[in-house]
N, CA, C and O atoms as a MOPAC input file, in Angstrom:
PM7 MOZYME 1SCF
protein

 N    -35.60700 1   -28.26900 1   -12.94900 1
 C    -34.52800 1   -27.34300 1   -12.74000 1
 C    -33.30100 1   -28.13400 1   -12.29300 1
 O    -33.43900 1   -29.01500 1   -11.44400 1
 N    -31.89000 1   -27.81200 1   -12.91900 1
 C    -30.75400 1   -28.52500 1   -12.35000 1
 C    -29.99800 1   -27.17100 1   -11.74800 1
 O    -29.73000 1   -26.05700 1   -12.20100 1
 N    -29.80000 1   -27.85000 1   -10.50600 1
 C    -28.73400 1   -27.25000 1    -9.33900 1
 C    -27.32200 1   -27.75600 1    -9.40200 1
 O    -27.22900 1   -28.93800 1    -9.07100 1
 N    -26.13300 1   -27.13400 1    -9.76200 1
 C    -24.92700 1   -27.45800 1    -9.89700 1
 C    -23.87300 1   -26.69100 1    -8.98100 1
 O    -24.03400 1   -25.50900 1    -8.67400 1
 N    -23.19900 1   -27.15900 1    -8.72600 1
 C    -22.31300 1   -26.60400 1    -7.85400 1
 C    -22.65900 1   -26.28300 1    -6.42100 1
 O    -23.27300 1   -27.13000 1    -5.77200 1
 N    -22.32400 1   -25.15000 1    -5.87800 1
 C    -22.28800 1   -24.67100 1    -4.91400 1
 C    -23.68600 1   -23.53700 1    -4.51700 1
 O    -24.05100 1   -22.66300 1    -5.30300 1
 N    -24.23700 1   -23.74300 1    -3.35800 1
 C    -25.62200 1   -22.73500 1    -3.10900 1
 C    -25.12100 1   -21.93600 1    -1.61900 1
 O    -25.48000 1   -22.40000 1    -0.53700 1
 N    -24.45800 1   -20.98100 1    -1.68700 1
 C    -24.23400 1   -20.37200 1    -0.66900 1
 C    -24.28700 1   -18.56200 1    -0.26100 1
 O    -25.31800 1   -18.14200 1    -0.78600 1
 N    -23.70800 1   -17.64200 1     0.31500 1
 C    -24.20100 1   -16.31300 1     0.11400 1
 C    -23.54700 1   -15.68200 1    -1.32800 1
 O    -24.09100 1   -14.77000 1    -1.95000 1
 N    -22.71900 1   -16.11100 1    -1.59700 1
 C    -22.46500 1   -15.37000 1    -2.96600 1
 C    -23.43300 1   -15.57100 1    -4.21500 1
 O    -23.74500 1   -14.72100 1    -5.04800 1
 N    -24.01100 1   -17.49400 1    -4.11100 1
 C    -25.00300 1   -17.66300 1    -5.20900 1
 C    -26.38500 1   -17.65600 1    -4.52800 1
 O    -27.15300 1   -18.34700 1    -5.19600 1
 N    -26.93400 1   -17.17100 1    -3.53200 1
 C    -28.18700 1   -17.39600 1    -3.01300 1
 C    -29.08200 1   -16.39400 1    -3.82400 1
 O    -30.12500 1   -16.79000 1    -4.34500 1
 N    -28.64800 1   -15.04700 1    -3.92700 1
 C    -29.56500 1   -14.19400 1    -5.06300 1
 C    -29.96300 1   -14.68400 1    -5.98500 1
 O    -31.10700 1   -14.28800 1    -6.20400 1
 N    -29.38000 1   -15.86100 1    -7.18900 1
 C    -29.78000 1   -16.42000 1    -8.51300 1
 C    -30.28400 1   -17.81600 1    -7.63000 1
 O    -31.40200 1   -18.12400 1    -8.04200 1
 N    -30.02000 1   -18.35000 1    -7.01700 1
 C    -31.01600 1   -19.53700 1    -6.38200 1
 C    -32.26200 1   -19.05100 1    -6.02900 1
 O    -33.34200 1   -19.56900 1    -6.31300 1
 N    -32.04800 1   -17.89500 1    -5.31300 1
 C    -33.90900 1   -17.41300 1    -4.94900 1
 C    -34.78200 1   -17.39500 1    -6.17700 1
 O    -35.86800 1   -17.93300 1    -6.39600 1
 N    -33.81100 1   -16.43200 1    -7.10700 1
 C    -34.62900 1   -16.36700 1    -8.54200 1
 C    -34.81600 1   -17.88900 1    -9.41800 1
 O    -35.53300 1   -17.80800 1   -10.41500 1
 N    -34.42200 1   -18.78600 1    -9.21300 1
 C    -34.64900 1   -19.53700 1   -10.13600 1
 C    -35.16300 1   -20.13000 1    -9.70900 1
 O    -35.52600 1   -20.90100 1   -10.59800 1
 N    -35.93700 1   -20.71100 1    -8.01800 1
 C    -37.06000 1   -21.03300 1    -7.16800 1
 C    -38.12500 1   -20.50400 1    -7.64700 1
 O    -39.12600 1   -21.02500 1    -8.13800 1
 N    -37.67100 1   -18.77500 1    -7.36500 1
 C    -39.19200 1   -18.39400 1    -7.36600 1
 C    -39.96000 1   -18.59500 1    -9.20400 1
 O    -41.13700 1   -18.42300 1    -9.51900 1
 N    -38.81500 1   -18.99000 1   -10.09200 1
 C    -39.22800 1   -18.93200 1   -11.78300 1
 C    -40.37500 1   -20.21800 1   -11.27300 1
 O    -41.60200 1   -20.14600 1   -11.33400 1
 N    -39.47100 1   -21.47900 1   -10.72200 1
 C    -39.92700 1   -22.89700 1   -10.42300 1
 C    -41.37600 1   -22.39800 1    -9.83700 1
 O    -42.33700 1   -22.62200 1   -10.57300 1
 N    -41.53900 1   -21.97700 1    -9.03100 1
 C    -42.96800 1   -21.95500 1    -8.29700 1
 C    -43.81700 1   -21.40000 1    -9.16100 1
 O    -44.92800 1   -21.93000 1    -9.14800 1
 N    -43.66900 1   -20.45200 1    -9.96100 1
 C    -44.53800 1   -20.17100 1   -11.10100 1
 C    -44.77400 1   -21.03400 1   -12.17000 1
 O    -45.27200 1   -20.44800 1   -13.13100 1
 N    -44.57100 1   -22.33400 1   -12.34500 1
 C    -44.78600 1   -23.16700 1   -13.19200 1
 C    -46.15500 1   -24.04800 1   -13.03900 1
 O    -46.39700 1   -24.28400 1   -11.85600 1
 N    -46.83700 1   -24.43800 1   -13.69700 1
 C    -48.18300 1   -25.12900 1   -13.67100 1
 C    -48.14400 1   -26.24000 1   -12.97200 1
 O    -49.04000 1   -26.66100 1   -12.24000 1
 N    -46.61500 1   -26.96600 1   -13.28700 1
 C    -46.99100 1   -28.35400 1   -12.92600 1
 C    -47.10300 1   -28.87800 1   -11.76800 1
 O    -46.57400 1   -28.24400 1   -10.85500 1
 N    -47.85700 1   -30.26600 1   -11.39600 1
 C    -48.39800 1   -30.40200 1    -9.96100 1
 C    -46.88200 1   -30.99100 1    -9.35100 1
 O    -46.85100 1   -30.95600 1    -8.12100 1
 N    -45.86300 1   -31.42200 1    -9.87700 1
 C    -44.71900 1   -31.74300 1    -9.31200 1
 C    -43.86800 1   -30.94500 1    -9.89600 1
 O    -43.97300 1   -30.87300 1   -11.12000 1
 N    -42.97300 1   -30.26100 1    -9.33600 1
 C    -41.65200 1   -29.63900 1    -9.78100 1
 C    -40.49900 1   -30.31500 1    -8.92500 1
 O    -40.34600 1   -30.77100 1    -7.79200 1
 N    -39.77600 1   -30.12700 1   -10.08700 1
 C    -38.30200 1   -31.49400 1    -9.72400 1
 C    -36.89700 1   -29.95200 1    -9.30500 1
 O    -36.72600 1   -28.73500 1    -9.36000 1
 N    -36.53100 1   -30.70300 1    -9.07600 1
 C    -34.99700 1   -30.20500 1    -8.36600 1
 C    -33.65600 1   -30.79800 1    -8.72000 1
 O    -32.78700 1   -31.03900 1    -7.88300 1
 N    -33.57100 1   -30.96800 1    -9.72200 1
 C    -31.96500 1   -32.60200 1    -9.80800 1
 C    -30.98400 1   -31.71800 1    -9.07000 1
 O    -30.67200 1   -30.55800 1    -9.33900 1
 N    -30.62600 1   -32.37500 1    -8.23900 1
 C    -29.53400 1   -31.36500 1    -7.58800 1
 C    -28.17700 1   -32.72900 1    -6.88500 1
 O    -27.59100 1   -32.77500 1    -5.80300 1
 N    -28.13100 1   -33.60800 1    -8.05100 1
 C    -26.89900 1   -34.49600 1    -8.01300 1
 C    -25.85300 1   -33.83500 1    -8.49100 1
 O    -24.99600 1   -34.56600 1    -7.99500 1
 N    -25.17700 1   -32.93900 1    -9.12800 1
 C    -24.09200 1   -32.05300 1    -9.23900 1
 C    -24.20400 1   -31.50800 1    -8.38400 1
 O    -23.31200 1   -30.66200 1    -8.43000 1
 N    -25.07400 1   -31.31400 1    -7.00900 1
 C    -24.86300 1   -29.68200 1    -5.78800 1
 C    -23.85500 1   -30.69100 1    -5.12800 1
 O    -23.99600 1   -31.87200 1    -4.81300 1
 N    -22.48300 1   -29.58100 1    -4.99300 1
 C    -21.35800 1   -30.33900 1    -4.40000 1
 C    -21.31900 1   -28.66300 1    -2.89900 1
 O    -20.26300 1   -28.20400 1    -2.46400 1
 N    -22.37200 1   -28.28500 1    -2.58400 1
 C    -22.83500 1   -27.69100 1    -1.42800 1
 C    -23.68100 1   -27.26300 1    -1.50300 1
 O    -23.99200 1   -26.65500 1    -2.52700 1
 N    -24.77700 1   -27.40300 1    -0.05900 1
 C    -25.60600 1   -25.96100 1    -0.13800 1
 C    -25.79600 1   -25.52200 1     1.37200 1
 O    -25.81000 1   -26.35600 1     2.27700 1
 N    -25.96600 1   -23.94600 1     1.62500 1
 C    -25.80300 1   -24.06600 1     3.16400 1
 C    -27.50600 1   -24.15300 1     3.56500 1
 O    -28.39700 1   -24.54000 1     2.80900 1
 N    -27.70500 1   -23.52300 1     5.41700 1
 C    -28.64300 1   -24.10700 1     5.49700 1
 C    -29.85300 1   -22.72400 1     4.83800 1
 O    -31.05400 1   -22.95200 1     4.69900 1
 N    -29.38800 1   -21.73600 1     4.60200 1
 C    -30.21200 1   -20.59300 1     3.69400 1
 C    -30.45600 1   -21.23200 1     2.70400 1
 O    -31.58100 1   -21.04500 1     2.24000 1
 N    -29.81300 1   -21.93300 1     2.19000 1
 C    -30.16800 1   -22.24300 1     0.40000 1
 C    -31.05300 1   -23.42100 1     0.60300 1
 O    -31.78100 1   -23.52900 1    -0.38400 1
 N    -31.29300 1   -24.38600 1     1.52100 1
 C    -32.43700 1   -25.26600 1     2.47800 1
 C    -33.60600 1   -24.72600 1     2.54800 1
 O    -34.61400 1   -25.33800 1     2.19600 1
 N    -33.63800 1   -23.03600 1     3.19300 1
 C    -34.52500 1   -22.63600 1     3.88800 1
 C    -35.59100 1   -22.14000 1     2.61900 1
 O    -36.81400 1   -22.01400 1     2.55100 1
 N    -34.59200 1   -21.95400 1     1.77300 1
 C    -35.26700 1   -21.14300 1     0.30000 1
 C    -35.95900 1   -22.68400 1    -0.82100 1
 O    -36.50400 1   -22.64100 1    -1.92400 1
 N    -35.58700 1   -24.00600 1     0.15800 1
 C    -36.28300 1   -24.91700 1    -1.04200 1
 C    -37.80000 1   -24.78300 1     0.06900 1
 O    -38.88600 1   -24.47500 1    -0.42300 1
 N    -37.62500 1   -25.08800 1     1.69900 1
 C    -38.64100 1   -24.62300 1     2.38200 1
 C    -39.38900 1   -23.52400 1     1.94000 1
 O    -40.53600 1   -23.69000 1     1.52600 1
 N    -39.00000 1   -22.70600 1     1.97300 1
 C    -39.88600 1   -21.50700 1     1.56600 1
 C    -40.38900 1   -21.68500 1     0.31900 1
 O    -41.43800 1   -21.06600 1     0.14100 1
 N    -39.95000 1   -22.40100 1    -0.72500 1
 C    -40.55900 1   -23.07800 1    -2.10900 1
 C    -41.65000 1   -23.48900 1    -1.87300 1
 O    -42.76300 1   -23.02500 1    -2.12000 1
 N    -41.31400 1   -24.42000 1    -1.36000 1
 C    -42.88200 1   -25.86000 1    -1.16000 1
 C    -43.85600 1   -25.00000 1    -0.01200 1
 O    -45.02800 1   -25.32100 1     0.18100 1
 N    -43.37300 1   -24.18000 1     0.51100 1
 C    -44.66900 1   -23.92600 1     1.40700 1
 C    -45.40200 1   -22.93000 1     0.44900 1
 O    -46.61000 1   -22.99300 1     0.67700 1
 N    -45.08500 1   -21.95800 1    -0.62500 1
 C    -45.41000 1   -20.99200 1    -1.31800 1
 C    -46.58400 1   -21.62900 1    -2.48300 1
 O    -47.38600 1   -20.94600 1    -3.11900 1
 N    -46.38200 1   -23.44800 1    -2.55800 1
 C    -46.95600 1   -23.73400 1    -3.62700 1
 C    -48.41300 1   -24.16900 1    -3.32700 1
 O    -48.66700 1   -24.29800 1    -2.12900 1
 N    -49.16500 1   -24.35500 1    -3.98700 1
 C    -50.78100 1   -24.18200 1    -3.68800 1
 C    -51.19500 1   -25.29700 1    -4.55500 1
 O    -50.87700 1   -25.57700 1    -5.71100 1
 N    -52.21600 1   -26.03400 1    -3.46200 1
 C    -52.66600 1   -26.75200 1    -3.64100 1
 C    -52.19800 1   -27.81100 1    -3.42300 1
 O    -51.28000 1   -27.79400 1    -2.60300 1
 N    -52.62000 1   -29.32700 1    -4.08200 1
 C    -51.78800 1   -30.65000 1    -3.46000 1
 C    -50.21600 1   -30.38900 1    -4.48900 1
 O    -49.77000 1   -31.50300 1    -4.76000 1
 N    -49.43200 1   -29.39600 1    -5.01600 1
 C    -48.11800 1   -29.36700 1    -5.75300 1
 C    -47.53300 1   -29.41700 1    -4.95100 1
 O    -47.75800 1   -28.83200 1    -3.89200 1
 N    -46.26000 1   -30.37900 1    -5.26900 1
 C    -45.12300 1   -30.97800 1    -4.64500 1
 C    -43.68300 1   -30.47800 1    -5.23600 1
 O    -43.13300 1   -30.48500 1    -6.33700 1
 N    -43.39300 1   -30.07900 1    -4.02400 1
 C    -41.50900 1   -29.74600 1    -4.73100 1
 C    -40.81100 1   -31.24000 1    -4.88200 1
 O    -41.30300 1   -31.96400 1    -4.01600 1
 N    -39.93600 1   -31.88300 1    -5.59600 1
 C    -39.36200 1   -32.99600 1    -5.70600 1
 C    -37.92400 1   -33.07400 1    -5.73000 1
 O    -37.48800 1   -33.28500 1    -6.86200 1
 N    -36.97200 1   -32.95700 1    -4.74100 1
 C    -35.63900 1   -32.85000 1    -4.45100 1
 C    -34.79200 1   -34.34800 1    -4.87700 1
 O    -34.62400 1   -35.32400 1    -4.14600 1
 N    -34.28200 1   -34.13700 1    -6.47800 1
 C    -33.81500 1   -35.24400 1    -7.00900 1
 C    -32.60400 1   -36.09300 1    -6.85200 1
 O    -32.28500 1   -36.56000 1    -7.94500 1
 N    -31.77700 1   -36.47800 1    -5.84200 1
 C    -30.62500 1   -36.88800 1    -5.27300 1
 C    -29.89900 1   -35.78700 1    -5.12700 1
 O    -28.99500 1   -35.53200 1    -5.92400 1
 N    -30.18000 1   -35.02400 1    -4.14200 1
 C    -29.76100 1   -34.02400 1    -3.11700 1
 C    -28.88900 1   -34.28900 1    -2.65200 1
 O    -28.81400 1   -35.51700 1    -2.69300 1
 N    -27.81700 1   -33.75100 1    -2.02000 1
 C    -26.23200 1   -33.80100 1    -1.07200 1
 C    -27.39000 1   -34.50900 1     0.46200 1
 O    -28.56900 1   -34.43000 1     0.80800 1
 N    -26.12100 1   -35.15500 1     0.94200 1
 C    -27.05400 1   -36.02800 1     1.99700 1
 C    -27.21400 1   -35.01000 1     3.22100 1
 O    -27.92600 1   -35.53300 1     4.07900 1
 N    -26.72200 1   -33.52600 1     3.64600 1
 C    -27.14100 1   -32.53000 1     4.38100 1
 C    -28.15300 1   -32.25600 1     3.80400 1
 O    -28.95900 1   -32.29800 1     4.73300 1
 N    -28.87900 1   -31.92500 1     2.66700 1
 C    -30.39100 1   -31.71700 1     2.58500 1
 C    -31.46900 1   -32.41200 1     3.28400 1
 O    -32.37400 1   -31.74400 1     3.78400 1
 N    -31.46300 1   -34.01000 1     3.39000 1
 C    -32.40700 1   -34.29700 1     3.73500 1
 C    -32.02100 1   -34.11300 1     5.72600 1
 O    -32.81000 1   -33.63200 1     6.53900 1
 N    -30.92300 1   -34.54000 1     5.97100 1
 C    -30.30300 1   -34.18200 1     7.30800 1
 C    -31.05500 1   -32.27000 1     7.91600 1
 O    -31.67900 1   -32.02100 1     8.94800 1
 N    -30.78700 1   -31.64300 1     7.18400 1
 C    -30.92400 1   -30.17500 1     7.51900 1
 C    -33.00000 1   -30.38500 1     7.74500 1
 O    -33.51700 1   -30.21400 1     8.84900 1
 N    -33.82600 1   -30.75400 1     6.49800 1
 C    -34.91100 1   -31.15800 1     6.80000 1
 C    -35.31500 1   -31.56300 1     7.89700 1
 O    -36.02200 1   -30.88000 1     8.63700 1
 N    -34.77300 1   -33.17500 1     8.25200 1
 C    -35.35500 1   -33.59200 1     9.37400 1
 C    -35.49100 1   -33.11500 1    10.66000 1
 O    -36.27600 1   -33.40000 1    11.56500 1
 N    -34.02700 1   -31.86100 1    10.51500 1
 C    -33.81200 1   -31.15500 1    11.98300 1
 C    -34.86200 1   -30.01600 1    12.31200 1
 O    -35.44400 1   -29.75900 1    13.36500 1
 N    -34.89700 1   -29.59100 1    11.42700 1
 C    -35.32300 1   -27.77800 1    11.49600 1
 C    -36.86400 1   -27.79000 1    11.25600 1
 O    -37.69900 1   -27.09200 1    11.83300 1
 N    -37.14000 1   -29.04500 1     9.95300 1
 C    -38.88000 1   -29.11200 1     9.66600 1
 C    -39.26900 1   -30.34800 1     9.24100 1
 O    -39.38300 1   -30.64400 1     8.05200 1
 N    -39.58300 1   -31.44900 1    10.60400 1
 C    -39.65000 1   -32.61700 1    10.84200 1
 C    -41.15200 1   -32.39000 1     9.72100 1
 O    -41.87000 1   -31.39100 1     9.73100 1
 N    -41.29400 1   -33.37000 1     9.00000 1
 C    -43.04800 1   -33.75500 1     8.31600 1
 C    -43.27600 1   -32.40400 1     7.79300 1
 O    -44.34400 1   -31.93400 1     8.18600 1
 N    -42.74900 1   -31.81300 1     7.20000 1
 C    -42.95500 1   -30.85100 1     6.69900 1
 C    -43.75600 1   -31.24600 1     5.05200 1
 O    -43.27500 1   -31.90700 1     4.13100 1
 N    -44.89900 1   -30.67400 1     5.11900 1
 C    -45.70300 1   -31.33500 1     3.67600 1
 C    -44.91300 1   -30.60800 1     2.59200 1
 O    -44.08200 1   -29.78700 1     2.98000 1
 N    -45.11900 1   -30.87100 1     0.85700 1
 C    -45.14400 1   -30.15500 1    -0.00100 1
 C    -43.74400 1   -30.31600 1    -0.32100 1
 O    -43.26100 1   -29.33900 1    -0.89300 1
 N    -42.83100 1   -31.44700 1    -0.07000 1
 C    -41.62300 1   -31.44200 1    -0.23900 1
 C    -41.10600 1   -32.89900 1    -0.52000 1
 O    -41.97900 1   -33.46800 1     0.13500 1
 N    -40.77600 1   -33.33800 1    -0.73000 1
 C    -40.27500 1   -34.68500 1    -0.92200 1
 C    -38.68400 1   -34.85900 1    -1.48400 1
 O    -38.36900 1   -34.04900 1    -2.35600 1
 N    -37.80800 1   -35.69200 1    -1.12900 1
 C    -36.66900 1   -36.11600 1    -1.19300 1
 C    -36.47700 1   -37.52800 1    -2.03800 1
 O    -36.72700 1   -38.57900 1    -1.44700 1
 N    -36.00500 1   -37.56100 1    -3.50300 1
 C    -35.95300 1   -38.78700 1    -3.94300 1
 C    -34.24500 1   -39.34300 1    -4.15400 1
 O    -33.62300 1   -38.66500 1    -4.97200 1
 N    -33.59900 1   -40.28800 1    -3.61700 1
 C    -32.69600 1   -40.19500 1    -3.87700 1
 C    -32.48300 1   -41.12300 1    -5.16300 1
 O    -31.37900 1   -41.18400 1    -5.70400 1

């Protein structure tokens, strides 16, 4: 899935939906490219959290060079948090 632009309350309704499409997918890694996100607040964070915890089994969310507040917002709020990973 590519994330472009901006993730905030006006676009958080079509971000939820296109998470929750992502979590319905088979594969044991699902990617995120989110090098065009030129924002996201910390709701649109909480909704990649709420991703990876929703997914079952050893599947991994994969956050593909993320804005550098993603991994910042992570470390604060959900230190070691499994099911998520940050590649820059």
């Amino acid at each position: 899935m590519y994330a472009k632009g901006e993730i905030g309350v006006s676009t958080r309704p079509m971000w939820q939906e296109a998470l929750g499409q992502l979590s319905r997918r088979s594969e044991s890694c699902l990617y995120v490219e989110m090098s065009q996100l030129t924002f996201i607040d910390v709701a649109g964070v909480t909704d990649l959290v709420m991703t990876a915890r929703s997914l079952s089994g050893h599947r991994l969310l994969v956050l593909d060079q993320p804005p550098p507040q993603v991994p910042r917002i992570l470390d604060l709020f959900w230190p070691g948090l499994g099911g998520i990973e940050v590649a820059a």
